[in-house]
DSSP file (Angstrom, degrees, kcal/mol; ACC not computed):
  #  RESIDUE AA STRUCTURE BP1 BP2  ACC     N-H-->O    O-->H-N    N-H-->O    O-->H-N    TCO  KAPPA ALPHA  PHI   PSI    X-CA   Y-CA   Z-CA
    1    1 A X              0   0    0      0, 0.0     2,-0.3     0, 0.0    61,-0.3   0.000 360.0 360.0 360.0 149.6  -23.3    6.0  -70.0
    2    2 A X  E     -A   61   0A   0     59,-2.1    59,-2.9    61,-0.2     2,-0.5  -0.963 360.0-152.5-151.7 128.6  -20.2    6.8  -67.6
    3    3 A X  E     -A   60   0A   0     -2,-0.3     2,-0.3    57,-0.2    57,-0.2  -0.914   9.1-158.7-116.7 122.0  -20.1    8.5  -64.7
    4    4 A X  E     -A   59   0A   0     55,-2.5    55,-1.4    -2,-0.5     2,-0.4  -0.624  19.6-162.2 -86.7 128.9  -17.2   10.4  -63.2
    5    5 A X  E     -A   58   0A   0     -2,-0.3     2,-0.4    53,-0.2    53,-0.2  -0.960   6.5-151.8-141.3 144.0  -18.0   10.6  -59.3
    6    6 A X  E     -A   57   0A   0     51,-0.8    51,-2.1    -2,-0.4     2,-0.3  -0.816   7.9-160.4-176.7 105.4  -16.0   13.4  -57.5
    7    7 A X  E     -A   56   0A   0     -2,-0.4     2,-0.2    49,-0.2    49,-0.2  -0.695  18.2-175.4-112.3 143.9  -15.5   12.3  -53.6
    8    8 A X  E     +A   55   0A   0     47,-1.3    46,-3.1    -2,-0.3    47,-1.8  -0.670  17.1 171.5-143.1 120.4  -14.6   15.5  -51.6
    9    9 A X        -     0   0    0     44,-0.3     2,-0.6    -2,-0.2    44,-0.1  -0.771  12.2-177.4-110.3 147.4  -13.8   15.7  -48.3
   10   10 A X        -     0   0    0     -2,-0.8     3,-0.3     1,-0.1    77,-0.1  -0.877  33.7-146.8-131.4 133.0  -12.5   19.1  -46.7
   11   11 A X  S    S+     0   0    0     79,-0.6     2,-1.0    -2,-0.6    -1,-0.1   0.971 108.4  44.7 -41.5 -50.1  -11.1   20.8  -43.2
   12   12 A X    >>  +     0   0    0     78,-2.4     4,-2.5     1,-0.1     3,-0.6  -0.645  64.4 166.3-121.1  84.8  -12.7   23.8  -44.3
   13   13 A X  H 3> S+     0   0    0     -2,-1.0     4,-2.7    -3,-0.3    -1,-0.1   0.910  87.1  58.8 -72.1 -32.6  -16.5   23.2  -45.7
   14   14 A X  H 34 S+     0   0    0      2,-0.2    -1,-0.3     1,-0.2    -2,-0.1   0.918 115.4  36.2 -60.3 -46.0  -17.1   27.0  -45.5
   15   15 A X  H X4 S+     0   0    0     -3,-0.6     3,-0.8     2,-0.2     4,-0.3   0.777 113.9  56.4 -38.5 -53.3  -13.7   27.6  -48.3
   16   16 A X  H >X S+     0   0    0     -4,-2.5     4,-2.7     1,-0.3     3,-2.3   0.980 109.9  43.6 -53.5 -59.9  -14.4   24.6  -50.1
   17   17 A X  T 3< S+     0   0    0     -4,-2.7    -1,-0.3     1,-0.3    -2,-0.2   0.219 106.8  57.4 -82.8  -0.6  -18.1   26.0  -50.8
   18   18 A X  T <4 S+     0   0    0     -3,-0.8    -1,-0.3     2,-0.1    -2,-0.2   0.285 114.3  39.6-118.7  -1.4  -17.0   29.5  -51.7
   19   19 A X  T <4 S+     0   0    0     -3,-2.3    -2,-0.2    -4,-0.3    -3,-0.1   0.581 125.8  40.9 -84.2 -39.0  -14.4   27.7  -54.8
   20   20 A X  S  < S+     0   0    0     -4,-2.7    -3,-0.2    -5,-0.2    -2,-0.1   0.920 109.8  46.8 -97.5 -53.9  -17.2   25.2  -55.7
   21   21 A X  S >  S+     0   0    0     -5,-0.4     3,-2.3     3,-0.1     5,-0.1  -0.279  92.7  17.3 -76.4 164.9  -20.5   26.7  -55.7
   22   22 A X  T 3  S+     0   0    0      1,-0.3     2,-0.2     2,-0.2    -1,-0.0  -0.030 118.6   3.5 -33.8 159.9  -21.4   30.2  -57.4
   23   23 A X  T >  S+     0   0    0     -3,-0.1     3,-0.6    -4,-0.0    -1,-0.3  -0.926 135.3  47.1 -75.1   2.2  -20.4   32.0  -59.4
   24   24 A X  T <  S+     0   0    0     -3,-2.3     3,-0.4     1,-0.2    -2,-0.2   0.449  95.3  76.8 -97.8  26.3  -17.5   29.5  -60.0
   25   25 A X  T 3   +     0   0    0      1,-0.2     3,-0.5     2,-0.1     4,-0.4   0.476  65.4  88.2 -99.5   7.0  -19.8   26.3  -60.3
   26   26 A X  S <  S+     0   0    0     -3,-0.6     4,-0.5     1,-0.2    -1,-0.2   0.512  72.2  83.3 -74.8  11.7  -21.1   27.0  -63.7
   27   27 A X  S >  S+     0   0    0     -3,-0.4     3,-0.7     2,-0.2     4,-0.3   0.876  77.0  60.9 -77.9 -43.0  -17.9   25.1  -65.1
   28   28 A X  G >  S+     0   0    0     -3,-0.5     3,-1.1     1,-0.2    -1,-0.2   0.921 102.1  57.4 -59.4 -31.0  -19.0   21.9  -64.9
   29   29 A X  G 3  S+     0   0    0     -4,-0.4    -1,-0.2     1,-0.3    -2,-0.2   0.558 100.5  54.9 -84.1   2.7  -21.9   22.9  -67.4
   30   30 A X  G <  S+     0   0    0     -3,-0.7    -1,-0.3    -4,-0.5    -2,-0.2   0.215  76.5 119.1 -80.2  -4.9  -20.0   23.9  -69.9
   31   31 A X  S <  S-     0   0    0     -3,-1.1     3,-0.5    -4,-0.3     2,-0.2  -0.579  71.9-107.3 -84.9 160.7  -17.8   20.7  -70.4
   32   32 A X  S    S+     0   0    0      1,-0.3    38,-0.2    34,-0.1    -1,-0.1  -0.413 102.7  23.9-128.1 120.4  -18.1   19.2  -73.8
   33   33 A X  S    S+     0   0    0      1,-0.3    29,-0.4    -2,-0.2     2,-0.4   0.696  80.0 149.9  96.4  -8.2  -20.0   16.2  -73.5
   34   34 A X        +     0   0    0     -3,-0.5    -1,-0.3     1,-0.2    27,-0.2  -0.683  16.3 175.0 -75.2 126.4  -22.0   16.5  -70.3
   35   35 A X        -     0   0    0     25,-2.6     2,-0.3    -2,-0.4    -1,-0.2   0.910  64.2  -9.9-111.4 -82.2  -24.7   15.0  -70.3
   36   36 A X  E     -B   60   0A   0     24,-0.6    24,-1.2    -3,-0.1     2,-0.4  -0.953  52.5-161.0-135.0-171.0  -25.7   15.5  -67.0
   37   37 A X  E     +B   59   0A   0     -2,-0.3     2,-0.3    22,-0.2    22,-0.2  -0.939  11.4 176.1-137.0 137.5  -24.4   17.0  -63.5
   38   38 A X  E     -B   58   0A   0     20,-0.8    20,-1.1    -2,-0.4     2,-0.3  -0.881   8.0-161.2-142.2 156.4  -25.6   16.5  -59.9
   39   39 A X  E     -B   57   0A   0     -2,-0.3    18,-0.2    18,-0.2    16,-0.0  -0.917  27.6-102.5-136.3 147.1  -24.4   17.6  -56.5
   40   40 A X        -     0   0    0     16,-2.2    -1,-0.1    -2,-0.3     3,-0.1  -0.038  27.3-173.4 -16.7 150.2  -24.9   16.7  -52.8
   41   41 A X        +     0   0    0      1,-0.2     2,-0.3    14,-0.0    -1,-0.1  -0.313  67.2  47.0-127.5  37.9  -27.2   19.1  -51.2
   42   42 A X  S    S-     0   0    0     12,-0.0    -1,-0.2     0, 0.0     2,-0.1  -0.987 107.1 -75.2-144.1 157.3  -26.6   17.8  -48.1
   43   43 A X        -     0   0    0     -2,-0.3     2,-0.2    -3,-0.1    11,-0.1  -0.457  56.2-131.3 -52.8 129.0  -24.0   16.7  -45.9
   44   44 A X  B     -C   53   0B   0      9,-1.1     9,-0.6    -2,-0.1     2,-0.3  -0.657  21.6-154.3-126.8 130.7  -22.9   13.1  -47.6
   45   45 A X        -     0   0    0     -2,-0.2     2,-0.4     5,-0.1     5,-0.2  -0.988   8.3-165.1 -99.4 109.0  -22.5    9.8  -45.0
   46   46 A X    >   -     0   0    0      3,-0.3     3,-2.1    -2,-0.3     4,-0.5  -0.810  21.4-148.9-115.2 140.5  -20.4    6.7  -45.4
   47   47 A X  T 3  S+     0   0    0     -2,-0.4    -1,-0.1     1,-0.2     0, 0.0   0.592 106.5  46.3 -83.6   1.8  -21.1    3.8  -43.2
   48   48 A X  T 3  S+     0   0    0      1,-0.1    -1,-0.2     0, 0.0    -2,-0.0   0.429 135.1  18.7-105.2   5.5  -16.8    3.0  -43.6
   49   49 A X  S X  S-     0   0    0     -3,-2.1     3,-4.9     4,-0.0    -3,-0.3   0.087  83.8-156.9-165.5  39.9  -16.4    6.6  -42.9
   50   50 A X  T 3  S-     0   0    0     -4,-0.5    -5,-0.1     1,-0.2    -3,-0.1   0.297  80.8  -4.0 -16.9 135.8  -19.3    8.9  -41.1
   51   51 A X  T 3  S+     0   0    0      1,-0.2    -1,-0.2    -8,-0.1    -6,-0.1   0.559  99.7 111.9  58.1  -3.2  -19.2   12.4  -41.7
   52   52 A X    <   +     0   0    0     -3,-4.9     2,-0.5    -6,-0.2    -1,-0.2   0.439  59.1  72.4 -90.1   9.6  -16.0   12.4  -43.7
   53   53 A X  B     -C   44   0B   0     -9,-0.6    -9,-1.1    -4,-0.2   -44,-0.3  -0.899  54.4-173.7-122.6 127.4  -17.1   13.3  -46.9
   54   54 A X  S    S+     0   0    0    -46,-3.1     2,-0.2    -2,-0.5   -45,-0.2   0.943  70.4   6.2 -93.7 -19.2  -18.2   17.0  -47.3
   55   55 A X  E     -A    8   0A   0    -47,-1.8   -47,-1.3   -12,-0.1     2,-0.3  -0.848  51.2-161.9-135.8 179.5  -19.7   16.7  -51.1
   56   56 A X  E     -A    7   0A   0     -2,-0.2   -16,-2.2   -49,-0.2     2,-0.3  -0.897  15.0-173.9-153.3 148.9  -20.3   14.3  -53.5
   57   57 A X  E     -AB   6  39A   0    -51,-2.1   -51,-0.8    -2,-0.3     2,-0.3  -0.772   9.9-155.0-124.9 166.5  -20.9   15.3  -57.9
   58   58 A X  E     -AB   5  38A   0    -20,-1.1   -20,-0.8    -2,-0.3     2,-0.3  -0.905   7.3-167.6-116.2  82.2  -21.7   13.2  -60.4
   59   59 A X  E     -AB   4  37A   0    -55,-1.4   -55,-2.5    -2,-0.3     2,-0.4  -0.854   7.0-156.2 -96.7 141.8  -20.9   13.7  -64.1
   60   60 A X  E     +AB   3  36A   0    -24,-1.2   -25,-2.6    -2,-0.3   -24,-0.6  -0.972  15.0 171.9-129.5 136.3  -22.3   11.8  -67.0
   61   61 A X  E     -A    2   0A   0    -59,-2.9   -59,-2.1    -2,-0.4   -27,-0.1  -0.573  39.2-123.6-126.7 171.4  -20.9   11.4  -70.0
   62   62 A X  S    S+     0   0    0    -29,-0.4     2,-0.2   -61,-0.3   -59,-0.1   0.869  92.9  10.4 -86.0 -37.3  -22.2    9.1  -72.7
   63   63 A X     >  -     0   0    0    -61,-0.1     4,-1.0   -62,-0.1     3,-0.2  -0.773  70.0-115.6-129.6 163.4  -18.9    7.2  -72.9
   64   64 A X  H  > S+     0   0    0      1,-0.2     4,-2.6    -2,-0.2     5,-0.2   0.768 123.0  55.7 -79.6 -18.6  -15.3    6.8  -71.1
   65   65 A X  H  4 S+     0   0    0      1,-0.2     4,-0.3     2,-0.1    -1,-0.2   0.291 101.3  60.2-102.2  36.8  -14.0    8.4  -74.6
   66   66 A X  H  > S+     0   0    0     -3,-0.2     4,-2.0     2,-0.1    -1,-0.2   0.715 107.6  41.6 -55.1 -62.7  -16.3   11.4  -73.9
   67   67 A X  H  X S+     0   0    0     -4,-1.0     4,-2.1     2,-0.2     5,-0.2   0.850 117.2  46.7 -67.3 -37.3  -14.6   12.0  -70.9
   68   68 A X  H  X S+     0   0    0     -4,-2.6     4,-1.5     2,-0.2     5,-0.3   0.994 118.0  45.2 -55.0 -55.9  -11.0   11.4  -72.5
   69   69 A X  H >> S+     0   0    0     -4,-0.3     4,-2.1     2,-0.2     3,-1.2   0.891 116.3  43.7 -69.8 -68.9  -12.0   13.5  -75.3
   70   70 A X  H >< S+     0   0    0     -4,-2.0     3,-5.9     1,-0.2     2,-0.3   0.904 106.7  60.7 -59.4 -93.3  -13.6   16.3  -73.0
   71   71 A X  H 3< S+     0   0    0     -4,-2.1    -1,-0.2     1,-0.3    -2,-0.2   0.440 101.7  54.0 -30.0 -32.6  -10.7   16.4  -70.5
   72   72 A X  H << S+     0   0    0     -4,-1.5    -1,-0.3    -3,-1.2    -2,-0.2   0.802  90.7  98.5 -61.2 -47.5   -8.4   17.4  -73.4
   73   73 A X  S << S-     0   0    0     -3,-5.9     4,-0.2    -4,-2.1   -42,-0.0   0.274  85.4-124.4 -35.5 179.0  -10.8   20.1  -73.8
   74   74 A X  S  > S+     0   0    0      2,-0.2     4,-0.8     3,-0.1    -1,-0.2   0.418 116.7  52.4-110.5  -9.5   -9.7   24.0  -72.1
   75   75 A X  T  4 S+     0   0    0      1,-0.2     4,-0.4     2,-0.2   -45,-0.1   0.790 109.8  40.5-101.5   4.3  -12.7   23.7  -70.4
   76   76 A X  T  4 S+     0   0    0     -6,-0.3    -1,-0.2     2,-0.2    -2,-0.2   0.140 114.1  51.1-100.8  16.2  -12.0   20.6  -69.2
   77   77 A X  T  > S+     0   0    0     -4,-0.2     4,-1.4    -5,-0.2    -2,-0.2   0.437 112.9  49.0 -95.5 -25.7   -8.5   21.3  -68.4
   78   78 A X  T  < S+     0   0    0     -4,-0.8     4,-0.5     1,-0.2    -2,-0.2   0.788 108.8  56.9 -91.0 -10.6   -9.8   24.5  -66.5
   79   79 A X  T  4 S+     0   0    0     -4,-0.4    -1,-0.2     2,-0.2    -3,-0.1   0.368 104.1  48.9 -68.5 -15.2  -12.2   22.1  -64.9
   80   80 A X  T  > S+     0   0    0      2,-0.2     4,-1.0    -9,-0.1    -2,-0.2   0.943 109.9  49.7 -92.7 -48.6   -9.4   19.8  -63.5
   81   81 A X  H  X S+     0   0    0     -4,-1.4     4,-1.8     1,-0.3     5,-0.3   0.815 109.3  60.1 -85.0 -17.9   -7.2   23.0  -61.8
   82   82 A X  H  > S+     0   0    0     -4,-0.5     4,-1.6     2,-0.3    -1,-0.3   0.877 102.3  49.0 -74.6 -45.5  -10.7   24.1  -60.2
   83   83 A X  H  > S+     0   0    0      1,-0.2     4,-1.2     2,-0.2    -1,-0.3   0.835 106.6  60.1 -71.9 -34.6  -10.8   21.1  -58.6
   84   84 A X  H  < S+     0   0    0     -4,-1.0     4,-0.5     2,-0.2    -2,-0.3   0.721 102.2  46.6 -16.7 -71.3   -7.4   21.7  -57.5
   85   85 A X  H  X S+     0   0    0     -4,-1.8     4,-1.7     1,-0.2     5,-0.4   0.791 107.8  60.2 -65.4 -50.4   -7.8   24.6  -55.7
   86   86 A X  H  X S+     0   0    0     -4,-1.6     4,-0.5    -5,-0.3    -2,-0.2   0.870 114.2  32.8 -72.0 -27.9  -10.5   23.1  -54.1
   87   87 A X  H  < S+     0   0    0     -4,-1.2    -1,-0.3     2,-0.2    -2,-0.2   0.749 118.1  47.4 -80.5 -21.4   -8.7   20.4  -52.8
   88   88 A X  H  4 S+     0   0    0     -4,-0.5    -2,-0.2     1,-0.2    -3,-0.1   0.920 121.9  38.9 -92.6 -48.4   -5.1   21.8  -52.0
   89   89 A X  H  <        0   0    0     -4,-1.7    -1,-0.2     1,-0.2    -2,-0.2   0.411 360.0 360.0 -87.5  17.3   -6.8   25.2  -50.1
   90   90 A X     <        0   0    0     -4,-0.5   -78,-2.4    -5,-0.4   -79,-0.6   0.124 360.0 360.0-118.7 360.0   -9.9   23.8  -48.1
């Protein structure tokens, strides 16, 4: 098992949550190779960094050449600019 974990901190949690969550969060369940997928549902605390992290995901893949293999993928290329967005505008 290999787990991808997906740090996000944001200015703007209300922007951020209106890229990440429905309707565009069904993308992550569609990548090839997902085994399974978790989110935060709460506002996420680090004792080197309180309050600075506004989500946290978890993807699990079986393997690291899951992930390679899956990234390659278009839905895991459409999964990378989504993540994009969400970082460069919120």
């Amino acid at each position: 098992m290999t787990i991808i974990v997906a740090v996000y901190r944001t200015k703007n949690a209300e922007a951020f949550n209106r890229y990440y969550f429905p309707p565009t969060c069904h993308w992550p369940k569609g990548l090839p190779g997902l085994r399974k997928y978790e989110v935060s549902s709460s506002h996420v605390g680090l004792p080197i960094d309180p309050g600075g992290v506004h989500l946290v995901a978890l993807l699990e893949f079986d393997s690291a050449d899951d992930i390679r293999a899956t990234l390659g993928t278009p839905e895991g290329q459409a999964s990378q600019a989504i993540s994009q967005i969400c970082r460069s505008r919120c």
